[in-house]
C-alpha positions, 0 to 999 in steps of 0.5 A: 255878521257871524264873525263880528259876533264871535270877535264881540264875544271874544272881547267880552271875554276879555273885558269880563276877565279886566273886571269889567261891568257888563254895562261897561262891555256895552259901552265900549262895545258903543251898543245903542238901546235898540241894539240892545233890545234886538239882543231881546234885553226887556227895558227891565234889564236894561235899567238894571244893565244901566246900574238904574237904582230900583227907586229910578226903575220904579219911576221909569215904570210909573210905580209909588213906593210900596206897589209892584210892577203890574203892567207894560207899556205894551199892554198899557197899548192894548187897552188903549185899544178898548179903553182909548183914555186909559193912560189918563186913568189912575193905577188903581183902574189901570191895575183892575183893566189889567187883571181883570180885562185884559184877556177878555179885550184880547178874546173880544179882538180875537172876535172882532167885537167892540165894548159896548157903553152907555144904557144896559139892554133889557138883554144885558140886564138878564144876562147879569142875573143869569150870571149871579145866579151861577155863581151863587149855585157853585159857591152856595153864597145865600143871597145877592146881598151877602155876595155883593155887599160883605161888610154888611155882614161882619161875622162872615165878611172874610170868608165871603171875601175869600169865597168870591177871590177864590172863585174868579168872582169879578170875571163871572159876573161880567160873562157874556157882556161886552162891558168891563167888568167893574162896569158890571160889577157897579150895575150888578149893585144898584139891581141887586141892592135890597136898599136900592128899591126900599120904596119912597122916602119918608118925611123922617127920612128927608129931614135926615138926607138933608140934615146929613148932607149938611154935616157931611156934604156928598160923602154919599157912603157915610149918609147912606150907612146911616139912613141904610139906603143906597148911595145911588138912592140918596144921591139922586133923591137928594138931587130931587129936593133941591134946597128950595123947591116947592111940591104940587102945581106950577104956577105960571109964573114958575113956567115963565121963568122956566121959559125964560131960563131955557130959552136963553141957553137954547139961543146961544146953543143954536147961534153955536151949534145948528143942527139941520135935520135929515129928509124924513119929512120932519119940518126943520126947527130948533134940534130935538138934541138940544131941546130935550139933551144937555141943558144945564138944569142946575142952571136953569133951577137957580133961575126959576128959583122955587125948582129943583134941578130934577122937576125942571127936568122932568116939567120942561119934557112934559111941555114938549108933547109936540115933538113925540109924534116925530121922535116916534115915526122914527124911531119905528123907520129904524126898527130898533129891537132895544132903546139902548142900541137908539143911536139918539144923535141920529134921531135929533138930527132926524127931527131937525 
């Protein structure tokens, strides 16, 4: 083996002195790419070796005009890891995940902890309030609101801004939480964000929300700009209206359609999907996932009519009064401290 290498190097001795390329040595070497790469030649060198112009490269790589290489496929495979559909995500997010995240997840491996989803814990919750206030003590930032919502305030926007890069801002906000840290950053918003708890919305106010989404559909950040409430507070107040809703008692006929409209998706839902329950001593029925989980209320509201999405929601829990006593008996057999560690399959399986 050392002597063919010698002779090889003595050959490309001679074909460097021909004039020759060093894609050209390689060729007539007949070196294959994975002789090349236990030569320890990155895919990058190997492109530029293969006389690839940077345009090509930069396909190969997966970049637009204009962006510069920000992630391999390597660590694009140690996302993956935390992150299983990141390859699906765009390079925006995957630039974040990598900037961000990355040597959190590999900290996490190292741990053998796991990101957690879903609902926050009360835990969780503190520990972000913790982390804010940290952070607004080393950086003297005044409020919650100037450090996550700059643009509100033009005159110190830039400086806020280079405050918080200078500062690792993102990763200190998301320590100690086994969450991503733009997660954290999006529910550090809607807890800290003073429009976000600005009480009821006035009739005034509801004219306006309806009369915006009109002119600008579900620009959320536009309407919420100009009635200077939240995205999340307008979205989900808007969502509640419902072009035809009507306030105040139902009327049986309202419930009637109500009925009629779920118990129509609860048949076709059982005769696809039927979920037998566990041993607990529950009596097998129709299974609490389904009755209470994933009904397709913007559906359901077109049928009763006179409802919003949202009071279909909330009037069809207030009519299952039967199934609280079960859902609590188990869920005090499985002696969770928190509701956001309930796994709630298990609990819909257990009521049958």
């Amino acid at each position: 083996t050392l002597d063919l290498c010698i002779s090889n190097d003595k050959e490309d001795v001679q074909r460097r002195n021909r004039g020759e390329t060093e894609e050209e040595q390689r060729r007539n070497r007949g070196e294959t790419e994975e002789q090349r790469r236990n030569r320890g030649e990155t895919e990058e060198e190997q492109r530029r070796n293969r006389g690839e112009t940077e345009e090509e490269q930069r396909r190969n790589r997966g970049e637009t005009k204009g962006t510069k290489a920000v992630f391999s496929n390597s660590e694009l495979l140690e996302l993956e890891e935390f992150i299983p559909n990141v390859q699906s995500k765009s390079l925006e997010v995957k630039q974040k995940l990598l900037r961000y995240d990355l040597p959190r997840f590999r900290e996490f491996k190292r741990k053998g902890l796991k990101l957690r989803w879903g609902r926050y814990s009360e835990e969780e919750n503190l520990q972000i309030r913790r982390n804010v206030e940290d952070f607004l003590k080393l950086t003297l930032i005044q409020t919650p609101e100037e450090l996550f919502f700059p643009q509100r305030f033009p005159e110190r926007e830039h400086s806020l801004r280079d405050v918080r890069a200078n500062h690792r801002f993102y990763q200190r906000i998301a320590e100690g939480l086994l969450r991503t840290c733009d997660q954290v950053y999006v529910r550090s918003k809607k807890i800290f964000d003073p429009r976000n708890h600005m009480g009821r919305f006035s009739e005034d106010e509801l004219q306006a929300l309806q009369k915006l989404h009109t002119i600008h559909g579900n620009d959320w950040k536009t309407i919420a700009n100009k009635l200077e409430r939240s995205i999340y507070a307008c979205e989900k107040r808007h969502a509640q209206i419902g072009k035809r809703s009507e306030h105040g008692p139902w009327t049986p006929e309202e419930m009637h359609r109500l009925k009629r409209a779920t118990k129509k998706h609860l048949k076709r839902a059982l005769e696809s999907s039927p979920s037998p329950g566990l041993d607990l001593g529950v009596d097998p029925g129709p299974s609490f996932f389904l009755l209470c989980s994933k009904l397709p209320w913007k559906k359901i509201s077109q049928k009763v009519k006179s409802r919003s999405p949202d009071q279909c929601r909330r009037k069809w829990s207030d009519a299952l009064p039967s199934l609280c006593v079960p859902v609590c008996q188990i869920l005090y057999q499985l002696q969770v401290e928190d509701v956001s560690d309930v796994d709630w399959i298990q609990v819909a399986q257990s009521v049958g």
